[in-house]
ChimeraX commands (.cxc) that place a marker at each C-alpha (Angstrom):
marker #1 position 36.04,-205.79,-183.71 radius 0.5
marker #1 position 34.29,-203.09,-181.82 radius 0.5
marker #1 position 32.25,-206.04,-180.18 radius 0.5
marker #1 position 35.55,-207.33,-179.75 radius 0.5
marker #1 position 36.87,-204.21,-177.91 radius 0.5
marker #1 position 33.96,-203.85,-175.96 radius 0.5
marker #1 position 33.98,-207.02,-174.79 radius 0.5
marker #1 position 37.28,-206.71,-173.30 radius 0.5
marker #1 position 36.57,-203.20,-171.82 radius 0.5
marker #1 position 33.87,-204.91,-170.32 radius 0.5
marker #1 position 36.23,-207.57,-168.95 radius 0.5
marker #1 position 38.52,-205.25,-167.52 radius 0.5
marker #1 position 35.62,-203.62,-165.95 radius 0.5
marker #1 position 34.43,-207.10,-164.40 radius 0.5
marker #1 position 38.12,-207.76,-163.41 radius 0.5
marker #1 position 38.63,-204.59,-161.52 radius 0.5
marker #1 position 35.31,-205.04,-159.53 radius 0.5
marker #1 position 36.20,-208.45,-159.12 radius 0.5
marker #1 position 39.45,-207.58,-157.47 radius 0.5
marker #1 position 37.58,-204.50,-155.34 radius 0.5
marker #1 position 34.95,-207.52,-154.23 radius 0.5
marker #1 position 37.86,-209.32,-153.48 radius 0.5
marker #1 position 39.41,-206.70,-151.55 radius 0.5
marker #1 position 36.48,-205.97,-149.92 radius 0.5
marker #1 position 35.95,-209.55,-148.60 radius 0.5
marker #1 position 39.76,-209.43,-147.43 radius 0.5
marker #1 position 39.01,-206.92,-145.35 radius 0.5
marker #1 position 35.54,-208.76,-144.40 radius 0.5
marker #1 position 37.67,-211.75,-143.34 radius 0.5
marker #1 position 40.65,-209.13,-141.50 radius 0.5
marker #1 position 37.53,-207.59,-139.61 radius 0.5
marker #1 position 35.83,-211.02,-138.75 radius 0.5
marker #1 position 39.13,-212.30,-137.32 radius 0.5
marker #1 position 39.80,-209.09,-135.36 radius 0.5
marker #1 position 36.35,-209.44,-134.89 radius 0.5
marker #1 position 37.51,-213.08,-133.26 radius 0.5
marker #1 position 40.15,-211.20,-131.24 radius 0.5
marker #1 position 38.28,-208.30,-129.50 radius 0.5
marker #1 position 35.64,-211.87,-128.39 radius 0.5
marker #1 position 38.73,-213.46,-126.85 radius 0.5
marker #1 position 40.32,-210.73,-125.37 radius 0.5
marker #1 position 36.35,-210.30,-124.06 radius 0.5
marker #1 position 36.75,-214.24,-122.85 radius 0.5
marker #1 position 39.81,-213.61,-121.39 radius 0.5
marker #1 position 38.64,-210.59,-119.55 radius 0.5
marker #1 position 35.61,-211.88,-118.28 radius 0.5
marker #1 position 38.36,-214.68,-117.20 radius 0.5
marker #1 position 40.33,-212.12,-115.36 radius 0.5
marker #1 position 37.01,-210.31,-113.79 radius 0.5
marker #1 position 35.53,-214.11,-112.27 radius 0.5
marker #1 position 39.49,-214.49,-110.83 radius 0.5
marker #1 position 38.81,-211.17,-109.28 radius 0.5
marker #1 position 35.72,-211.82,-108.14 radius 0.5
marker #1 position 36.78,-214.65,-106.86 radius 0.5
marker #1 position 40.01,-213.27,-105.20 radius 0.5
marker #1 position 37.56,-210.20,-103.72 radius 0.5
marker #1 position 35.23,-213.22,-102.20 radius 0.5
marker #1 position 38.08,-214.85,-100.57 radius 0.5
marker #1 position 38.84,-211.38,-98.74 radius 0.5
marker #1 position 35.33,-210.88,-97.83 radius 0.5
marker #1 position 36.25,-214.49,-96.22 radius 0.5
marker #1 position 39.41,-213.58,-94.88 radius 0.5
marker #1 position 37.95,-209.92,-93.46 radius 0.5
marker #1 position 35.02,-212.06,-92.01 radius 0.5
marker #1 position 37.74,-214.28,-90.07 radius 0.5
marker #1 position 39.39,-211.36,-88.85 radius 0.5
marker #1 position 36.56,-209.70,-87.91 radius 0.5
marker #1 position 35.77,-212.94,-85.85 radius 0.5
marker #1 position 39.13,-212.54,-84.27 radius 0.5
marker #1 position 38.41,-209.44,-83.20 radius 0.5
marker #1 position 35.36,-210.21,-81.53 radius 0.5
marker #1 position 37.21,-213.15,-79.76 radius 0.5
marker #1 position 40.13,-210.69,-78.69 radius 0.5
marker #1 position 37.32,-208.33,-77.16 radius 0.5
marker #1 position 35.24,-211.42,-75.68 radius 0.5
marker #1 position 38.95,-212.11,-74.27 radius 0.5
marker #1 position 39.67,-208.63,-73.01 radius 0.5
marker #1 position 35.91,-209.01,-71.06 radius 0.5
marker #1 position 36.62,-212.05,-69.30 radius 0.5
marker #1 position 40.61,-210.41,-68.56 radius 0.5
marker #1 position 38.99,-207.28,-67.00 radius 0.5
marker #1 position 36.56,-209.67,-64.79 radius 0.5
marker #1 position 39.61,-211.77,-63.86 radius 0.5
marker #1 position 41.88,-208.46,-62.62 radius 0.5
marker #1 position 38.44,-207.26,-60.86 radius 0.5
marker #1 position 38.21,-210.50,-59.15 radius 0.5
marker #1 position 42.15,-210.64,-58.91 radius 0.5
marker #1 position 41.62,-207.02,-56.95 radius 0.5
marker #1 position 38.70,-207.69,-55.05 radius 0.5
marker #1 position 40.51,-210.63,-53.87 radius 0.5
marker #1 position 43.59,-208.28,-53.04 radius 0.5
marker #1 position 41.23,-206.39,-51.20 radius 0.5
marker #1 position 39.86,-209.02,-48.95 radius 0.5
marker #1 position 43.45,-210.45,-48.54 radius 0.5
marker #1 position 44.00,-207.02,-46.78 radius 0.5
marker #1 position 41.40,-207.55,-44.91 radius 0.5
marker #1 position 42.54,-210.64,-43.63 radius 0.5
marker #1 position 45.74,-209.41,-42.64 radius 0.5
marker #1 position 44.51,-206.47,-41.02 radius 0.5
marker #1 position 42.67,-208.95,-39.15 radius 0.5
marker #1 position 45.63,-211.19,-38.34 radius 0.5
marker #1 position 46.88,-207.94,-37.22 radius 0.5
marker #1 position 44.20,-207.10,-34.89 radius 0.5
marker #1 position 44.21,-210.73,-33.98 radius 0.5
marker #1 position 48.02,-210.06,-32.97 radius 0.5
marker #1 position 47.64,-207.01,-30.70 radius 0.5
marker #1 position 45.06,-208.99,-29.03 radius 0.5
marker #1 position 47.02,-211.88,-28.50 radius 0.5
marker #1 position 49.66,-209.52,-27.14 radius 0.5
marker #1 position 47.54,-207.68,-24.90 radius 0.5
marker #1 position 46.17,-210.98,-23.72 radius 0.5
marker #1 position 49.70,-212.16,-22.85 radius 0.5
marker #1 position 50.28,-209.02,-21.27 radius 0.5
marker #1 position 46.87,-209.59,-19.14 radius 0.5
marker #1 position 47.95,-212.76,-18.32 radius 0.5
marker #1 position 51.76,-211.71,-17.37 radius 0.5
marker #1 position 50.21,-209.33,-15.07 radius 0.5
marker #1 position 47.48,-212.42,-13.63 radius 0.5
marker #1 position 50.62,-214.29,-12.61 radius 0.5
marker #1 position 52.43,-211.40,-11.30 radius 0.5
marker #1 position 49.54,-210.75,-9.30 radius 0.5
marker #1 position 49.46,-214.58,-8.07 radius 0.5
marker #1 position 52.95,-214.45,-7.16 radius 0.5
marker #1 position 51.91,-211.34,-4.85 radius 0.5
marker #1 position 48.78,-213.54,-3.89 radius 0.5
marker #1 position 51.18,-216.36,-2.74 radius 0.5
marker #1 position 53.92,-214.12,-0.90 radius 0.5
marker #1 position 51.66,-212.63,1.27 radius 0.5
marker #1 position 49.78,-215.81,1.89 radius 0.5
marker #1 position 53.43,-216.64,2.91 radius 0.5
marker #1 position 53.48,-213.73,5.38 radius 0.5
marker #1 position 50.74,-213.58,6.87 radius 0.5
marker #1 position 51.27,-217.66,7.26 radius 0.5
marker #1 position 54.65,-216.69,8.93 radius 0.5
marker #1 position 53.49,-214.25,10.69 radius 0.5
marker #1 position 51.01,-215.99,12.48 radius 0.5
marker #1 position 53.02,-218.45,13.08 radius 0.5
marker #1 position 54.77,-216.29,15.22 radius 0.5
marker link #1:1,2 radius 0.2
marker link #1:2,3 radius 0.2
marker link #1:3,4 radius 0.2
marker link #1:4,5 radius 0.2
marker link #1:5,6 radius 0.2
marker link #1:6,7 radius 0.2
marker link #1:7,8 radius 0.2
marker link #1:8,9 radius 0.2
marker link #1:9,10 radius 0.2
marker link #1:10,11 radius 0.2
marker link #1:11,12 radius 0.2
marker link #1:12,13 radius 0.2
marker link #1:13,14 radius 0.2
marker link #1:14,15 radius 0.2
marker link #1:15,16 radius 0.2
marker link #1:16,17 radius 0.2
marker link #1:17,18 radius 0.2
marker link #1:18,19 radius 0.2
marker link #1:19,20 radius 0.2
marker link #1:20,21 radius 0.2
marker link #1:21,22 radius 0.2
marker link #1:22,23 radius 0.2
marker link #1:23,24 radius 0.2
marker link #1:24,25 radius 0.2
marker link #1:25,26 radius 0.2
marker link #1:26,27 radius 0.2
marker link #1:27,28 radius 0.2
marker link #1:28,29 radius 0.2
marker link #1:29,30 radius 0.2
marker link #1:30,31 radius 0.2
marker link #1:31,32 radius 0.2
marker link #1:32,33 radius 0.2
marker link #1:33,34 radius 0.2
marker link #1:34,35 radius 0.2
marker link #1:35,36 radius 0.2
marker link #1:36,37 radius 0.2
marker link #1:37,38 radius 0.2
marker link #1:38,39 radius 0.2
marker link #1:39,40 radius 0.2
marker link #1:40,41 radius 0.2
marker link #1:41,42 radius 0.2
marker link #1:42,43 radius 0.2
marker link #1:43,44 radius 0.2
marker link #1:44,45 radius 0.2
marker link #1:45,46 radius 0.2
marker link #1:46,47 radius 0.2
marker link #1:47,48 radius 0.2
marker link #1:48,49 radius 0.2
marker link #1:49,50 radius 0.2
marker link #1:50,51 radius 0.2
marker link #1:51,52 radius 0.2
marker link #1:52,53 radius 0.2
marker link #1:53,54 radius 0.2
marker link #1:54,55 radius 0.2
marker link #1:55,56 radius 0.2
marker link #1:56,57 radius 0.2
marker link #1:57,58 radius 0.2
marker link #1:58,59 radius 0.2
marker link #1:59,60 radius 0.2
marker link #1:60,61 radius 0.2
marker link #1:61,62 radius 0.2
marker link #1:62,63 radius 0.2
marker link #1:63,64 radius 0.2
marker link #1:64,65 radius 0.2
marker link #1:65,66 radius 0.2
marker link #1:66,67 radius 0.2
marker link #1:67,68 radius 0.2
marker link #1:68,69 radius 0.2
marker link #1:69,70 radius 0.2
marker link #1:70,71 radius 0.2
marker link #1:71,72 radius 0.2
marker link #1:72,73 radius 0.2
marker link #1:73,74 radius 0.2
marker link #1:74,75 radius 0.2
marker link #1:75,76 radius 0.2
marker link #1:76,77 radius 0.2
marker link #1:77,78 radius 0.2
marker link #1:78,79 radius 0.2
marker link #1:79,80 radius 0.2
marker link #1:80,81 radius 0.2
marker link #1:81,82 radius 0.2
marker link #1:82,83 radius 0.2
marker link #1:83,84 radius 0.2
marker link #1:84,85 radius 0.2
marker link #1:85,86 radius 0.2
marker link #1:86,87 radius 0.2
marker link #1:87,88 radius 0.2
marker link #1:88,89 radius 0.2
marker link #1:89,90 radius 0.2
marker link #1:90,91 radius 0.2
marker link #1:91,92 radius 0.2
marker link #1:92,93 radius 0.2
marker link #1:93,94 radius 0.2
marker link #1:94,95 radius 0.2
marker link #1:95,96 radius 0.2
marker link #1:96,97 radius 0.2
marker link #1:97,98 radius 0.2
marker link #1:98,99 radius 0.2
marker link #1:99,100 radius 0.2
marker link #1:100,101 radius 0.2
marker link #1:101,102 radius 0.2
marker link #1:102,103 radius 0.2
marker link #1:103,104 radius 0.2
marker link #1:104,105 radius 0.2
marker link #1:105,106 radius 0.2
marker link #1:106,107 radius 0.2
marker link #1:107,108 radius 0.2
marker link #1:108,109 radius 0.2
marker link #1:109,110 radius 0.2
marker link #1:110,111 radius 0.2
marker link #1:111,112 radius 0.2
marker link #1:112,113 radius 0.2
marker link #1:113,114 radius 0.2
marker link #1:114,115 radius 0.2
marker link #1:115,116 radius 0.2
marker link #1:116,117 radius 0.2
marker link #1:117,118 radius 0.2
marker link #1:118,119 radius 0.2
marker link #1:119,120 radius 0.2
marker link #1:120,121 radius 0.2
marker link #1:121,122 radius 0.2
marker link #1:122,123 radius 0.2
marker link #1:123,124 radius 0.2
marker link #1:124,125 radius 0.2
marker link #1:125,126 radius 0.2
marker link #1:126,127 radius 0.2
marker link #1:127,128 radius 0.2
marker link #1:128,129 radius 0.2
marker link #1:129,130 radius 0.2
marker link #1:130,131 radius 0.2
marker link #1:131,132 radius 0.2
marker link #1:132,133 radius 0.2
marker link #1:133,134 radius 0.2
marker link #1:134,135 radius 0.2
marker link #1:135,136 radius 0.2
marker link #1:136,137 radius 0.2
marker link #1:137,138 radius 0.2
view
């Protein structure tokens, strides 16, 4: 009987390690899966870090574009300040010109005026041809 008794403290004994091994594996299998979790959560944030990446690339594209822009606005500025440079140096000249018209007119005026006075002067010529002619005929 003592065997007897033994043998079933014994038992119990085995049981209640048995159930602590048990136990302990439960919480083996509660770490594995969580474990399993922190991995995916991992996954999903390397996930999250490539679509980042990814979206940071496409504004290194999109800054690269602009940047292009930019240099095509300036490039466009250049050839806009040669145009207005030409556009003035060709206002200039235009002057010019007209001041030379201008000249051109005062000549043209004094010129008639010259030759005004040539004819008045021939008209002169011709009436005294006229009177001496008529007076010699006397």
């Amino acid at each position: 009987m003592r065997l007897k008794m033994e043998l079933l403290c014994l038992k119990s004994l085995l049981m209640s390690e048995l159930v602590e091994l048990v136990d302990d594996v439960d919480d083996g299998v509660v770490v594995l899966e969580e474990l399993v979790e922190l991995v995916e959560d991992v996954e999903d944030g390397v996930v999250v870090l490539d679509e980042l990446v990814d979206d940071v690339e496409d504004g290194v594209v999109v800054l690269d574009e602009l940047v292009e822009l930019v240099d095509e606005v300036d490039d466009g500025v250049v050839v806009l300040e040669e145009l207005v440079d030409e556009v003035e140096d060709g206002v200039v000249v235009l002057d010019e010109l007209v001041d030379d018209v201008e000249d051109g007119v005062v000549v043209l005026e004094e010129l008639v005026e010259l030759v005004e006075e040539v004819e008045d002067g021939v008209v002169v010529l011709e009436e005294l041809v006229e009177e001496r002619g008529s007076s010699r005929a006397c």
